[in-house]
N, C-alpha and C positions, 0 to 999 in steps of 0.2 A: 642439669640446671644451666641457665642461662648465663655469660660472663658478667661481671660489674657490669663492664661498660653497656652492655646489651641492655642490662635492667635497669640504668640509667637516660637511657637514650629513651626507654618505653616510658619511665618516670615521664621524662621532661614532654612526651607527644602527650601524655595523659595530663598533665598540667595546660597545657596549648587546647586539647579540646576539650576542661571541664572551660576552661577562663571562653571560649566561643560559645561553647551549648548553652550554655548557663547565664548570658550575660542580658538573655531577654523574658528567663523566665522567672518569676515573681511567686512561689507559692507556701504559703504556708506547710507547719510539721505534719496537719491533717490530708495535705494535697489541695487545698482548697485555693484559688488562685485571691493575688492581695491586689485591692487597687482596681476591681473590674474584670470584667472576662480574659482568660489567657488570648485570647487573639490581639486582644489590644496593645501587649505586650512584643508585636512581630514588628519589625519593618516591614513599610509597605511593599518591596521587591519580594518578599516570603509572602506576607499575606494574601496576594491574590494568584499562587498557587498552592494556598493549605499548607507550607508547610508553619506545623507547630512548633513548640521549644521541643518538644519528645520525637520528632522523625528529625526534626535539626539537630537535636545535639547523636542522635543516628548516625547523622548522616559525617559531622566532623569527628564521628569517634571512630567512622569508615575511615574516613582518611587520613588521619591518625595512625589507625592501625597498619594503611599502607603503605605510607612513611617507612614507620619499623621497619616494616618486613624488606622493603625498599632497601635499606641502609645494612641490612642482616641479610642482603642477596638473596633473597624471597623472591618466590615467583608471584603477581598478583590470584588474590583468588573471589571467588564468586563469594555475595553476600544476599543472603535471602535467596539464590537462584541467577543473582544479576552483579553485572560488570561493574566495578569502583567505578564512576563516570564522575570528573567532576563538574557542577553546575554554572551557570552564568545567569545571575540577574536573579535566581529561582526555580531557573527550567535546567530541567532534568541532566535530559540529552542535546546541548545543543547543536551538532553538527548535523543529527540526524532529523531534528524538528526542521533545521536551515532545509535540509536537504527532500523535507516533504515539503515542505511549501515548494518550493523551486518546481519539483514535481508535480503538486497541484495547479502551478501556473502553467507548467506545458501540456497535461490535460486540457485545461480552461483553452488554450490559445489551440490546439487541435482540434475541440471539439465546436469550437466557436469559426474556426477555417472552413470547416466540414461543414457544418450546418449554410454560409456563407457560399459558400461552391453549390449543394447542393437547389438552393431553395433560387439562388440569385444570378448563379454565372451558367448554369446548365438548363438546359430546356425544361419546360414543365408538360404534364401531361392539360388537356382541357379541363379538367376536373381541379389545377392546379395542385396533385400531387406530384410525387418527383417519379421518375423513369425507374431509378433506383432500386430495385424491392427493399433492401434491408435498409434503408433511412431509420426506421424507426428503431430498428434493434440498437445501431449504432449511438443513438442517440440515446439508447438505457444505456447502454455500453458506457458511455463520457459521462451523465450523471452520477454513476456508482465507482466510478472510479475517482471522478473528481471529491463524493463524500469520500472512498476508502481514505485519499493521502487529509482530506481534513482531519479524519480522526486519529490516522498514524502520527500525522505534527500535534495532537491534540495529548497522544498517550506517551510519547517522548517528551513532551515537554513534564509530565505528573502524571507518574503510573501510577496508579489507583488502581481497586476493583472495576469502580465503572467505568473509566476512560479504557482499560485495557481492554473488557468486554467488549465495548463499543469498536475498540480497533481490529479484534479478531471477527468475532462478524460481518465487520463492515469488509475483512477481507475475504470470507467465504465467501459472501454474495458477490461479489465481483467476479470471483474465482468460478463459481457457479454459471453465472450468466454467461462468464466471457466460455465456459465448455456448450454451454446450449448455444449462442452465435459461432462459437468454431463447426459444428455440424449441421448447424441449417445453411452456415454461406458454402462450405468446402463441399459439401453434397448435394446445395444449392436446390432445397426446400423451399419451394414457393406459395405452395398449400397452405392454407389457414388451417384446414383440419390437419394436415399431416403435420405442421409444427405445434402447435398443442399434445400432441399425442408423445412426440417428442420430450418436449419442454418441461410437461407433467411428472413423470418420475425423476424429473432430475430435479426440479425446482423442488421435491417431495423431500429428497434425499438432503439437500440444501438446507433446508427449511428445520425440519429435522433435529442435523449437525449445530444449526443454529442456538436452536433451545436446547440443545442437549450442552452445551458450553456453558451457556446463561443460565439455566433452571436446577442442573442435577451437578453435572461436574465441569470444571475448567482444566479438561486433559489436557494439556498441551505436546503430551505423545502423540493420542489420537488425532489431535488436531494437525498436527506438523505431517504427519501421513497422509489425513486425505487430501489439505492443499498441494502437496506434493506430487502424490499422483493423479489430482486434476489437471496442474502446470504440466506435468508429464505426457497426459494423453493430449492435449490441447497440441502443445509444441508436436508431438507423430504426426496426428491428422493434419498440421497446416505444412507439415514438412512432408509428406508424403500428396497430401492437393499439388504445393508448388512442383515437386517431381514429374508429374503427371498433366501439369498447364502448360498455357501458351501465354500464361497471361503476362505482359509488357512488363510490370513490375514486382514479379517475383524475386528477383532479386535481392528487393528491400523484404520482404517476406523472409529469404533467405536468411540476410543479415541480422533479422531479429531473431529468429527461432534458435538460430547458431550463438548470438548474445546471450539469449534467454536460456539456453541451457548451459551457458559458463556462468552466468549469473549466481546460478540454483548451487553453485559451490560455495559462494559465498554466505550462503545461508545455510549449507550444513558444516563448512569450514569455521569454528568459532574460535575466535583469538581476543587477546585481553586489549584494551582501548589504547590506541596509542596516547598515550601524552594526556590521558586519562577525556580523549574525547573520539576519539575516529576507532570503532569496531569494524566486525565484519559485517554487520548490519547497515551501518551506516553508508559502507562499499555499496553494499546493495543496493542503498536508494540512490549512489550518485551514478549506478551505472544505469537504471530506469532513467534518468535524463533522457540521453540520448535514441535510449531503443526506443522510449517512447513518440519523441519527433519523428523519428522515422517509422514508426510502428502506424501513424495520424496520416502520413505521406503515402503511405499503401492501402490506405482507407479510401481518401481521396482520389488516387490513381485508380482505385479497382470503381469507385463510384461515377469516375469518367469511362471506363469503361464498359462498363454493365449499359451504361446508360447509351452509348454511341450503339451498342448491339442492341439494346432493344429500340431504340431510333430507326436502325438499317432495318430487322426486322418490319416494322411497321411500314417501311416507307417501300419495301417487296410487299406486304400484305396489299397495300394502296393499288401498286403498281397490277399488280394481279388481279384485284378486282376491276381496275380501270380498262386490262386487257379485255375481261371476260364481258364487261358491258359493251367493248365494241364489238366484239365477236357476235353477239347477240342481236347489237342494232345491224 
């Protein structure tokens, strides 16, 4: 059994979080709410992320109990699956919501660079398409990413059933696309048929994993395996390309793939929130800041690229027929 003082100290947090839970809910002995619906019963900073009196007073008898265990040199522990975090304003997570926006704005401003470089500062073909081949992948590439971090700030600020579906998905597919653009630019697929052929069992597989999350079960084993070994083969193939290039800015290729798999520790390294707000999770997303900038910077370098060779090409293809016509006249 527990000392007085112990069982005094849990007393007095259980009195702190009935007097918080309970101060906005209204219901009658049947459960029936008094006075109008229980929503109306919330502050607006609760109401416009769901939570009710019943996940609120939850949520302050979490922390309550972390207190104790705090004061009785307890180590924090998981509840429902998930870290004590504590909230700000309503939302959830907020270092980690902070830190997908941040994330979504350097997609947006990469993808917005890119698009900019390619269509405006670099030469166009007659047809006004770009020299480029992959323009178009790259630009699913920035849309899917830019929704993945909308839904990730979406499902740290109010994990739900549907927000967190929506955020696991929205990471496969990314996950997905970005393994089919790792093997049509680093094997440098030009083909329409032969990129379909491609594209097809793996968007099959994707597709798949998808509804197998959202319709049957929400594995979060399965799940944490197969993004793992997509991240996994993705970072080989572009770390064994750069090995084997000459291309001018491999280097930043380098520094991300080398980022990107210290990253991936931080995701299976899990530790309890500092100061009930910064995890290992959250590490994660602030270390995507940066690889990401330079991840956009090797987009653009290889897109000046590509594009000056197939320039120089054309302009020997010219040259060579302009021989051959003299040769003739």
């Amino acid at each position: 059994m527990l000392p007085e003082s112990h069982w005094r100290v849990a007393q007095g947090h259980a009195v702190l979080a009935r007097d918080r839970c309970f101060q906005h809910c209204k219901f009658s002995s049947d459960g029936k709410p008094i006075d109008g619906p229980w929503y109306m019963h919330e502050p607006l900073y609760l109401r416009w992320k769901q939570w009710d009196c019943c996940t609120d007073c939850s949520y302050y008898c979490m922390l309550a109990r972390e207190e104790e265990r705090t004061k009785l040199g307890d180590k924090p522990v998981k509840y429902h699956g998930k870290w004590p975090f504590r909230r700000v304003y309503g939302i959830q997570e907020p270092v980690a919501v902070a830190l997908s926006a941040v994330n979504l704005a350097v997609q947006f401003h990469g993808w917005v660079s890119f698009f900019i470089l390619v269509y405006y500062k670099l030469p166009l073909r007659p047809d006004k398409k770009t020299y480029y081949e992959y323009t178009g992948l790259w630009h699913i590439y920035g849309i899917l990413s830019m929704n993945s971090w909308l839904w990730s700030a979406v499902f740290h600020s109010r994990a739900v059933e549907l927000t967190e579906k929506l955020d696991l998905s929205s990471a496969v597919a990314l996950l997905g696309f970005s393994l089919i653009l790792t093997i049509l630019r680093c094997f440098n697929v030009r083909d329409e048929a032969t990129r379909v052929m491609i594209s097809a069992p793996l968007l099959a597989f994707v597709t798949t994993h998808i509804m197998y999350l959202n319709f049957y079960e929400l594995a979060y084993g399965l799940n944490r395996i197969v993004c793992m070994g997509m991240v996994v083969v993705q970072l080989l193939i572009w770390a064994i390309w750069a090995g084997g290039s000459n291309h001018p800015a491999r280097w930043k290729l380098w520094t991300v793939v080398v980022g990107g798999g210290l990253a991936m520790v931080l995701e299976t390294y899990d530790f309890p929130p500092y100061m009930g707000y910064v995890d290992a999770h959250a590490l994660w997303h602030a270390t995507s800041i940066p690889l990401t900038f330079l991840w956009w910077s090797f987009v653009r370098d290889d897109a000046e690229f590509r594009t000056s060779a197939m320039l120089k090409k054309r302009l020997d293809q010219m040259k060579n027929m302009s021989h051959a016509a003299t040769c003739i006249l």
